[in-house]
One Martini backbone bead per residue (centre of mass of N, CA, C, O) as a GRO file, in nm:
protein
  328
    1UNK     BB    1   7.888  10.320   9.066
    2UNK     BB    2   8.085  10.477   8.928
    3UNK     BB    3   8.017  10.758   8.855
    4UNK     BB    4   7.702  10.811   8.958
    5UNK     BB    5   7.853  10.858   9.197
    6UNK     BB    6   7.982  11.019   9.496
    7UNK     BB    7   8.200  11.145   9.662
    8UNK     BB    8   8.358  10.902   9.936
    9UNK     BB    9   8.463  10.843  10.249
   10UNK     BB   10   8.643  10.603  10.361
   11UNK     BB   11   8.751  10.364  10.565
   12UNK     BB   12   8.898  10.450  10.853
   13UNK     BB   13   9.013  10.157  10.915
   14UNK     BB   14   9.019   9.987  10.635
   15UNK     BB   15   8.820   9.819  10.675
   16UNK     BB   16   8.531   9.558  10.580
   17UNK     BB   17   8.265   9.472  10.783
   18UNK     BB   18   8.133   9.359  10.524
   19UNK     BB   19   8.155   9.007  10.399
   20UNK     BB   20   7.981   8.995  10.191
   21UNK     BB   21   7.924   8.776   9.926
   22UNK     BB   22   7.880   8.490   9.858
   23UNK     BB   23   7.995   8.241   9.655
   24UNK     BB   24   7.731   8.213   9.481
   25UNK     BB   25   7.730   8.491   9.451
   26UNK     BB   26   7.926   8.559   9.318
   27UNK     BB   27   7.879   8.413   9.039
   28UNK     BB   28   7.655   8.543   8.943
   29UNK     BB   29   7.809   8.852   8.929
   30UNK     BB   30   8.013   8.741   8.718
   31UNK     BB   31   7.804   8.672   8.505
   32UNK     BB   32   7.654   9.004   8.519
   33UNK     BB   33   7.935   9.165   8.442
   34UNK     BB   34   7.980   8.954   8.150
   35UNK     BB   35   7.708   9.111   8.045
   36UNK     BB   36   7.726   9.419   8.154
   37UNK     BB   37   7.657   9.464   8.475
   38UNK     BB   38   7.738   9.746   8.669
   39UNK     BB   39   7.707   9.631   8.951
   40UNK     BB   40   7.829   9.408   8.971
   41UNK     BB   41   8.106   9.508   8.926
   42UNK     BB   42   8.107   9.672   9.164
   43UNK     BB   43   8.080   9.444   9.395
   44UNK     BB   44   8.366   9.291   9.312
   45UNK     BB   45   8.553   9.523   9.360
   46UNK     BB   46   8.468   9.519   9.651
   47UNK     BB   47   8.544   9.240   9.722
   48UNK     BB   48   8.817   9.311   9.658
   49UNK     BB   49   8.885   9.488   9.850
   50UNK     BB   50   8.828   9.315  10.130
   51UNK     BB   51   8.991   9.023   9.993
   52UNK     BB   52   8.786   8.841   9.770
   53UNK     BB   53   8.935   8.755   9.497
   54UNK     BB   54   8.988   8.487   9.482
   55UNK     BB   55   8.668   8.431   9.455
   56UNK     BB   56   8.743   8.564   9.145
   57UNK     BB   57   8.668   8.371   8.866
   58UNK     BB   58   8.783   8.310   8.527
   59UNK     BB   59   8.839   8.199   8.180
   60UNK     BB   60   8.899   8.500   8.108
   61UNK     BB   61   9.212   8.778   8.061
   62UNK     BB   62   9.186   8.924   7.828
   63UNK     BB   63   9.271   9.229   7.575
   64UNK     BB   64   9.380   9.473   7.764
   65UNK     BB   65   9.515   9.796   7.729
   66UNK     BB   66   9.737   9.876   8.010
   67UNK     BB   67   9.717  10.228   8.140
   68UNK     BB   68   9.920  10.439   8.278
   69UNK     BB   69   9.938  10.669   8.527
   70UNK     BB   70  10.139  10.905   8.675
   71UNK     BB   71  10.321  11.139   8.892
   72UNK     BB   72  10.317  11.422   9.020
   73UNK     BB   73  10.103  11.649   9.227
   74UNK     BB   74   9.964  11.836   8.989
   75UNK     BB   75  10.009  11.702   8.647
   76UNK     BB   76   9.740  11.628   8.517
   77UNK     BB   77   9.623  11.317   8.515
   78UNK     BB   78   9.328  11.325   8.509
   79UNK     BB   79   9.288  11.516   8.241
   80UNK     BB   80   9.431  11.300   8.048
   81UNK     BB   81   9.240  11.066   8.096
   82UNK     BB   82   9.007  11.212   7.990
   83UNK     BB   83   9.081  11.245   7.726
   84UNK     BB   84   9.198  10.979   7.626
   85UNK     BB   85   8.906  10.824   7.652
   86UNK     BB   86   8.794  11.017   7.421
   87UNK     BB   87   8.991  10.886   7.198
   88UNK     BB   88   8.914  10.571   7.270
   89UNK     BB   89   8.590  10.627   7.172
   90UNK     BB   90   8.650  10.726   6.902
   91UNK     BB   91   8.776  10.413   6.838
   92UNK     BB   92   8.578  10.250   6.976
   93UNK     BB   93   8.623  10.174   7.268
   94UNK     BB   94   8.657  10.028   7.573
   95UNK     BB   95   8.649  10.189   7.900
   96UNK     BB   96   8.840  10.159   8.210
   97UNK     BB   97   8.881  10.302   8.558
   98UNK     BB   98   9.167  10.388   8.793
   99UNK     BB   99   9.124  10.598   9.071
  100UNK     BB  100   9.379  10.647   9.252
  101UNK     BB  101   9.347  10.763   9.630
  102UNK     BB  102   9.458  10.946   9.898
  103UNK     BB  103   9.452  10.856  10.235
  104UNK     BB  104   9.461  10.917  10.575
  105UNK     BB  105   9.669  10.862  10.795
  106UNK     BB  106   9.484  10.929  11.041
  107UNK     BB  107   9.195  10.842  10.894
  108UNK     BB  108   9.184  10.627  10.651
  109UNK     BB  109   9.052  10.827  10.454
  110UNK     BB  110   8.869  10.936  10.129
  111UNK     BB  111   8.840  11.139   9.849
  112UNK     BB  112   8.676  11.065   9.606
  113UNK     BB  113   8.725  11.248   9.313
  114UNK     BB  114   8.827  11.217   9.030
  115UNK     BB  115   8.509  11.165   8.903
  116UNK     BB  116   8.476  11.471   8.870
  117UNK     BB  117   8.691  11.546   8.605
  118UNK     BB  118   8.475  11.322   8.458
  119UNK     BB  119   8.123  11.401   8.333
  120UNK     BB  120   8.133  11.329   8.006
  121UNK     BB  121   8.078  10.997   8.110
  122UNK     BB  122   7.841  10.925   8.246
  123UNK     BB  123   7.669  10.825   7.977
  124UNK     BB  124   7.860  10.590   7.880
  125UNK     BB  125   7.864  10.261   7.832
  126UNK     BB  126   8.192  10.252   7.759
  127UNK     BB  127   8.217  10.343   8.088
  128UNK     BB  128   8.413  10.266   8.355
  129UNK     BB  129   8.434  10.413   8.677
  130UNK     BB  130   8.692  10.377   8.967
  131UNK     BB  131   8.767  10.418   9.250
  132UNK     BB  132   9.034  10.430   9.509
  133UNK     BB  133   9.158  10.338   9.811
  134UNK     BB  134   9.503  10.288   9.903
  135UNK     BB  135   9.526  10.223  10.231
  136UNK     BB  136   9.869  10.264  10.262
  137UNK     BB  137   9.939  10.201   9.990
  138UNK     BB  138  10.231  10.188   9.822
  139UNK     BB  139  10.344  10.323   9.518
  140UNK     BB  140  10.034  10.453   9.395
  141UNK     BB  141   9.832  10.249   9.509
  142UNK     BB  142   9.606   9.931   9.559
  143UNK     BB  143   9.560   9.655   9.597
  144UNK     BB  144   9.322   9.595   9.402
  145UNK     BB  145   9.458   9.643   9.122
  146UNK     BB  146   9.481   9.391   9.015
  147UNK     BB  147   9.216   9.245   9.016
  148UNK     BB  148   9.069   9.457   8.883
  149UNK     BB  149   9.237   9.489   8.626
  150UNK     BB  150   9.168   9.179   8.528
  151UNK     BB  151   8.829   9.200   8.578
  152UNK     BB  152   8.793   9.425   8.322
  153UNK     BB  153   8.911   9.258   8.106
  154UNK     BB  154   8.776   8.977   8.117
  155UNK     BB  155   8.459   9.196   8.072
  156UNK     BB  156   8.592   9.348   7.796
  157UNK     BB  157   8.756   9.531   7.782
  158UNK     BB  158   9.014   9.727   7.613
  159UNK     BB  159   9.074   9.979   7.844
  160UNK     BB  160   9.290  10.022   8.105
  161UNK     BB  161   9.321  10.229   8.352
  162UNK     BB  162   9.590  10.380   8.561
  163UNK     BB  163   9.547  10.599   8.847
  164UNK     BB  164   9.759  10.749   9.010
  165UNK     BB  165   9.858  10.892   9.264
  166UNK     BB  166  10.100  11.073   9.378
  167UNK     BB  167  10.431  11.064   9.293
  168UNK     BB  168  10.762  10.981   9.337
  169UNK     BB  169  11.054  10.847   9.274
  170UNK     BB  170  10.967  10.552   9.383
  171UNK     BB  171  10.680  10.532   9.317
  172UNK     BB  172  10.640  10.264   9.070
  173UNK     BB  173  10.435   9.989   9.066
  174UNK     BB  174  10.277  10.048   8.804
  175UNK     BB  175  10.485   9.868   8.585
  176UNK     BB  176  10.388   9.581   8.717
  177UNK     BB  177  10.021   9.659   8.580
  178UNK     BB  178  10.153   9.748   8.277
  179UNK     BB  179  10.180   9.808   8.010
  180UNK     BB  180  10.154  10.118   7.977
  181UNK     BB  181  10.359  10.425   8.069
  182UNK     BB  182  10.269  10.701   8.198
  183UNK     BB  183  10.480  11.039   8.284
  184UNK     BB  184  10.380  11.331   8.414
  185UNK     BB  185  10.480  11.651   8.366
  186UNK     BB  186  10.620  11.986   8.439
  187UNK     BB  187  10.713  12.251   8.392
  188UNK     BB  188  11.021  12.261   8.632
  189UNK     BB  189  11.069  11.977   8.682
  190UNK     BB  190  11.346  11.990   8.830
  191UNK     BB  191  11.632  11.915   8.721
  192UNK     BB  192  11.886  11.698   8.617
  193UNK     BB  193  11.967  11.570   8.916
  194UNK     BB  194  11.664  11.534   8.951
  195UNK     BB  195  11.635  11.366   8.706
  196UNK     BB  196  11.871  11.128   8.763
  197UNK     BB  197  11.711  10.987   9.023
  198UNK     BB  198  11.443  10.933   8.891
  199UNK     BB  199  11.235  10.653   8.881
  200UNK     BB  200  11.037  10.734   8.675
  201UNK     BB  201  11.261  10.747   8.426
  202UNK     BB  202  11.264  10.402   8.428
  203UNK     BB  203  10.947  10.336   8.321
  204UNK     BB  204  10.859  10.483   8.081
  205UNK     BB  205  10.728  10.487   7.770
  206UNK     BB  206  10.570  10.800   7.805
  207UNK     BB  207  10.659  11.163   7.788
  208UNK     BB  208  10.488  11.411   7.972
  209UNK     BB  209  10.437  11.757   7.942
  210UNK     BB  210  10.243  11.924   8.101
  211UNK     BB  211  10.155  12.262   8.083
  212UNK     BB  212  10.298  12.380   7.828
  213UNK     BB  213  10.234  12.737   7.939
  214UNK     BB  214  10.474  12.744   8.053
  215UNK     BB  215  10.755  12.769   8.210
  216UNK     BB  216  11.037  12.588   8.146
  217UNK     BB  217  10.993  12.367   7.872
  218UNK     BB  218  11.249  12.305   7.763
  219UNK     BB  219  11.426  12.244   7.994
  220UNK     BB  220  11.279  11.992   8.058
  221UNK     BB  221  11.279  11.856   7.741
  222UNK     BB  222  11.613  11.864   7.798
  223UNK     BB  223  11.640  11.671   8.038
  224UNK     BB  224  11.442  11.418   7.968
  225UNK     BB  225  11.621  11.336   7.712
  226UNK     BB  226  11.889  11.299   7.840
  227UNK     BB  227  11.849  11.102   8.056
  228UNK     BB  228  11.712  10.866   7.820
  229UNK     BB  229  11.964  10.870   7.665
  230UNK     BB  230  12.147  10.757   7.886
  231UNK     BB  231  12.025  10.535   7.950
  232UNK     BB  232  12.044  10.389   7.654
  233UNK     BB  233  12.375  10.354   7.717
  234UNK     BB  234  12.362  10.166   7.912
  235UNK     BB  235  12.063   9.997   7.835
  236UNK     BB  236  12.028   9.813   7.562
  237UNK     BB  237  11.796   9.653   7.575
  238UNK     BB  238  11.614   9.821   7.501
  239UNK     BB  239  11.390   9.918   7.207
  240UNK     BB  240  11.257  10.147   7.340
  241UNK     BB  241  11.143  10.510   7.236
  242UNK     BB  242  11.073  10.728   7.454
  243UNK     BB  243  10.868  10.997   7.425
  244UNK     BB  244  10.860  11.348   7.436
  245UNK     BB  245  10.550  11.534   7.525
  246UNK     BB  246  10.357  11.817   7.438
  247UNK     BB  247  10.029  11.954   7.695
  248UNK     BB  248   9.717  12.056   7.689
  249UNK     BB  249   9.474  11.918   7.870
  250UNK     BB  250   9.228  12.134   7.914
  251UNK     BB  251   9.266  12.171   7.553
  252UNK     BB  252   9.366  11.912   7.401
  253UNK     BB  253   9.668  11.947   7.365
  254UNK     BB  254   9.856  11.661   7.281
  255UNK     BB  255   9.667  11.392   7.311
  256UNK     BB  256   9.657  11.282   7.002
  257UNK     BB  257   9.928  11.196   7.010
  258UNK     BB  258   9.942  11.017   7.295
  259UNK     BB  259   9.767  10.810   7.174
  260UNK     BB  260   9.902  10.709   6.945
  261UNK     BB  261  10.211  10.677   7.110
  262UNK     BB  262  10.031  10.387   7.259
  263UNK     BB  263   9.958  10.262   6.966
  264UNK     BB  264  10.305  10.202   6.907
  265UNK     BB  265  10.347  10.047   7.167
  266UNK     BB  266  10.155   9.810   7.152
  267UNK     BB  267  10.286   9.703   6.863
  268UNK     BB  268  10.567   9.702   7.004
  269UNK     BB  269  10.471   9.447   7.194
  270UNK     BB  270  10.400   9.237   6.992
  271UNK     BB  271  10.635   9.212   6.787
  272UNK     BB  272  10.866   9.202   7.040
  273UNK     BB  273  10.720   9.029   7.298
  274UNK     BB  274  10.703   9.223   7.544
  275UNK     BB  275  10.417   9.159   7.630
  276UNK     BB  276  10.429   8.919   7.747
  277UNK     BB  277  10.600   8.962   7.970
  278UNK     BB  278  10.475   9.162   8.121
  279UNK     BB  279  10.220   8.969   8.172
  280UNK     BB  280  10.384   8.793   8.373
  281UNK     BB  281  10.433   9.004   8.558
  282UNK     BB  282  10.124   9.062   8.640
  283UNK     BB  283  10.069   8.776   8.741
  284UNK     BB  284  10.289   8.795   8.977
  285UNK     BB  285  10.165   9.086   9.120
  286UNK     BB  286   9.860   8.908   9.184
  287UNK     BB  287   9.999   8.678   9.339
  288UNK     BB  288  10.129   8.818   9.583
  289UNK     BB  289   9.936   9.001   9.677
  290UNK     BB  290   9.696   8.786   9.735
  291UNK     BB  291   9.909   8.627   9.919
  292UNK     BB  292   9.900   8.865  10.141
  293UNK     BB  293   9.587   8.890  10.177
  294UNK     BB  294   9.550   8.587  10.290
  295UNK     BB  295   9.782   8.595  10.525
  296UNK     BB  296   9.609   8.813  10.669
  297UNK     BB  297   9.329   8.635  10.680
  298UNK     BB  298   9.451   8.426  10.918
  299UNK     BB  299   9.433   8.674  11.087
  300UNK     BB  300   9.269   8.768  11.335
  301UNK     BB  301   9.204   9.099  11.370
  302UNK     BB  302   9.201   9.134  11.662
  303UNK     BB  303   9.474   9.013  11.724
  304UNK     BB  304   9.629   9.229  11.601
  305UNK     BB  305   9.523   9.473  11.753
  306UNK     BB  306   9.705   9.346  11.997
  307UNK     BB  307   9.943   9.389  11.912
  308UNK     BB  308   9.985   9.666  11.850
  309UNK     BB  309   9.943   9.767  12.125
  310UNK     BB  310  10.212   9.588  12.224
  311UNK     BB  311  10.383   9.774  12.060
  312UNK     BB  312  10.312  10.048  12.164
  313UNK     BB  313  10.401  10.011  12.452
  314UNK     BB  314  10.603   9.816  12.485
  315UNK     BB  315  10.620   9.480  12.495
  316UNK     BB  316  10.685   9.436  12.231
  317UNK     BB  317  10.823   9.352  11.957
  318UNK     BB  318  10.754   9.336  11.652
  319UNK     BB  319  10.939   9.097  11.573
  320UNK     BB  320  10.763   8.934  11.782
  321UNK     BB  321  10.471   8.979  11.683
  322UNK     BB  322  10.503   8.830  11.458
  323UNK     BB  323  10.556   8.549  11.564
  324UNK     BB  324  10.271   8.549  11.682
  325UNK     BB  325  10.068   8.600  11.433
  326UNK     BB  326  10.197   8.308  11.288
  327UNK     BB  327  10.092   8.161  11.507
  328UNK     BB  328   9.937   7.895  11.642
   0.00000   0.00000   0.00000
């Protein structure tokens, strides 16, 4: 339930044996969680978690500012984070926190820990942070993140974070699930040809280079202004050009820029429709997931189970198993 929570860890199997709330407690629980309650924002959650998204549905899809944080691990995300929270509280706003950490490839456990560097906000009643263990699920994401994504904004937050795993390269799903996308970095992060291949440098709205008093700041900032340059010479269609900013989150250098420079993406995503846009794109990423939920759904466990041993043992081709898991 929030931060009040202690960091636990996940379920080793990854599934989630408690079947959840039936269909009347959802809805009573989805009307206490719209008036402020947020135990039961907690438990819709966590039936989000288990798969049971489909079945809480809202009147409103809300009008919050949701904002990614993205990059390598160790580049001071959470910190970020932690700081933003304070200056969207200063400017009166509430914020909701998804702060997703990675599962253990061998026990699919989870430390959930982020919200152990943010303490200062345990007491706010205008914040409201939950972890997410991502439970194998690629792109530095969590499946459960649209739709907890979707149903935090219905409930009124007004600034929704989205703080993924570290991840790499290719990892960048969460372009799909964010108005806005920051993207962390430290100075000496890899050369000009490394920074010219990652995915990450495709994604970002507003590009943050952390731990700015370390060496080799300058040079990180003149390869990523280059080749954000080159993108754009590349692809005229963009009208946004990415901030290149640089901060020391730990004492809260150049935060104070990075939430302006987030709200004048806000204002540039309504004023140019690309905030529309987005938007669609949102509403198609948590249709997506859901489906892949639902016909997962369909397919008793233990089957699976069996499967997988017949997989594993070479008795099926992977490729063999997928079509009697889908046969009635």
């Amino acid at each position: 339930m929030g931060v009040m929570v202690p960091p636990t860890c996940g379920d080793p199997g990854g599934r989630h044996s408690d079947p959840g709330p039936s269909l009347p407690a959802v809805k009573q629980l989805l009307d206490s969680a719209m008036g402020g309650d947020r135990r039961a924002l907690a438990k819709l959650i966590s039936a989000i978690e288990a798969g049971r998204g489909s079945e809480i549905r809202t009147d409103s899809t809300g009008a919050a500012h949701v904002i990614g944080i993205t990059g390598p691990p160790g580049a001071g995300k959470s910190t970020i984070s932690d700081r933003l929270i304070t200056h969207a509280r200063a400017d009166g706003r509430t914020v909701a926190g998804l702060l997703v950490d990675p599962s253990s490839p061998f026990t699919g456990g989870a430390i959930l820990g982020d919200r152990v560097r943010m303490q200062d906000h345990i007491t706010d009643p205008g914040v409201y942070l939950r972890s997410l263990a991502n439970r194998g699920h690629l792109g530095g994401l969590s499946h459960a993140v649209p739709a907890a994504s979707s149903l935090l904004s219905a409930v009124g937050f007004e600034v929704v974070l989205i703080e993924t795993v570290g991840v790499g390269q290719a990892e960048v799903d969460i372009v799909r699930h964010c108005d806005s996308v920051v993207v962390v970095l430290n100075p000496g992060w890899g050369d000009g040809i490394q920074a010219a291949k990652a995915g990450l440098l495709e994604i970002g709205d507003v590009f943050v280079i952390n731990k700015a008093d370390r060496p080799g700041l300058e040079q990180t900032v003149s390869d990523i202004e280059q080749m954000l340059m080159l993108g754009q010479q590349i692809s005229s269609s963009r009208g946004w050009e990415p901030p290149v900013l640089v901060t020391v989150a730990t004492d809260g250098t150049g935060v104070a820029e990075l939430w302006s420079a987030l709200a004048e993406h806000l204002e540039y995503l309504k004023s140019s429709g690309e905030g529309e846009a987005r938007m669609a794109g949102r509403r198609e990423a948590e249709f997506r997931e859901g489906l892949r939920i639902a016909l997962m759904g369909l397919i008793e466990p233990g089957r699976i189970d069996t499967l997988v041993e017949d997989v594993r043992s070479g008795l099926l081709s992977p490729q063999a198993a997928v079509e009697r898991a889908l046969a009635k």
